[in-house]
C-alpha positions in Angstrom: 0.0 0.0 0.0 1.6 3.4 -0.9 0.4 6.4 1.3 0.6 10.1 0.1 3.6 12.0 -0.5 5.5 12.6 2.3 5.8 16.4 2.4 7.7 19.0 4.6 5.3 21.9 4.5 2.1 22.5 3.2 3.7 24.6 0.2 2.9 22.9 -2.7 5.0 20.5 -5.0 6.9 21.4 -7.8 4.3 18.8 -10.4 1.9 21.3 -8.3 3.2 24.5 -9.7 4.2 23.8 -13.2 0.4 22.3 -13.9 -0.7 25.4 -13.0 1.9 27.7 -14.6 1.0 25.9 -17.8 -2.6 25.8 -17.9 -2.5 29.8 -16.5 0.3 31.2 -18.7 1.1 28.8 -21.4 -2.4 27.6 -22.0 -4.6 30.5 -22.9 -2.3 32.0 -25.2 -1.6 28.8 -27.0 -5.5 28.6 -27.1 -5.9 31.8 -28.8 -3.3 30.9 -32.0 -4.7 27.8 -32.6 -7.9 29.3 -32.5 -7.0 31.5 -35.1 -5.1 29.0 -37.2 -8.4 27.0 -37.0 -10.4 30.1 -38.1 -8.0 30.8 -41.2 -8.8 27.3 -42.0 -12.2 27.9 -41.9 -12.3 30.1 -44.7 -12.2 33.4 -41.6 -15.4 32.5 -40.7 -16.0 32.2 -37.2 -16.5 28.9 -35.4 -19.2 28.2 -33.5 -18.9 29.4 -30.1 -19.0 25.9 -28.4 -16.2 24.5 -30.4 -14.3 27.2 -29.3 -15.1 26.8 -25.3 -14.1 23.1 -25.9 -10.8 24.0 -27.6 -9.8 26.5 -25.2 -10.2 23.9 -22.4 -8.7 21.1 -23.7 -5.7 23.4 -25.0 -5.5 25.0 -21.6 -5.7 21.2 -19.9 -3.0 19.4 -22.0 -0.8 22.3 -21.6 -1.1 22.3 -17.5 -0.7 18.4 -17.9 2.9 19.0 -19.8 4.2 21.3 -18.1 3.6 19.2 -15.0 4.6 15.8 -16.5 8.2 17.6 -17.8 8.7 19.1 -14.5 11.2 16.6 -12.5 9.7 15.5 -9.2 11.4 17.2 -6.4 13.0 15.1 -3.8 10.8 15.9 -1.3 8.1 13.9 -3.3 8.8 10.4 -2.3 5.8 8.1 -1.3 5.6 6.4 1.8 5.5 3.1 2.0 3.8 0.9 4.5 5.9 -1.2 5.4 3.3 -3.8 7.1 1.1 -4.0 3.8 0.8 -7.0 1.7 2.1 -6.7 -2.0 
């Protein structure tokens, strides 16, 4: 049985940060050129106001989950492990 991450402080971790540097900083302006890539694609017409939503989140999403899978794990961040629990 692993327990949670064994942490120092209640700041939180680095996988913590980056996620949400990326989806705050990285991910809404990435968001915004491929919107307009997709638009100059369509011909400059707008696209419909619901694709849009849904590409803005799931740009803003993937970019908060790479920034947060590159970042190293610090070495604070080891799990615990039970030492009495059955494999």
């Amino acid at each position: 049985m692993v327990l949670p991450l064994k942490q120092p402080t209640a700041a939180p971790t680095r996988k913590v940060l980056a996620y949400t540097g990326g989806s705050a900083v990285i991910g809404p302006a990435l968001s915004e050129i491929v919107l307009y890539v997709l638009q100059l694609l369509n011909h400059g017409q707008e696209l419909p106001d619901n694709i849009q939503k849904a590409v803005y989140t799931l740009i803003i999403v993937a970019a908060g989950f790479v920034a947060a899978y590159a970042t190293p794990a610090s070495s604070d961040d080891v799990p615990v492990v039970d030492p009495q629990a059955t494999p």
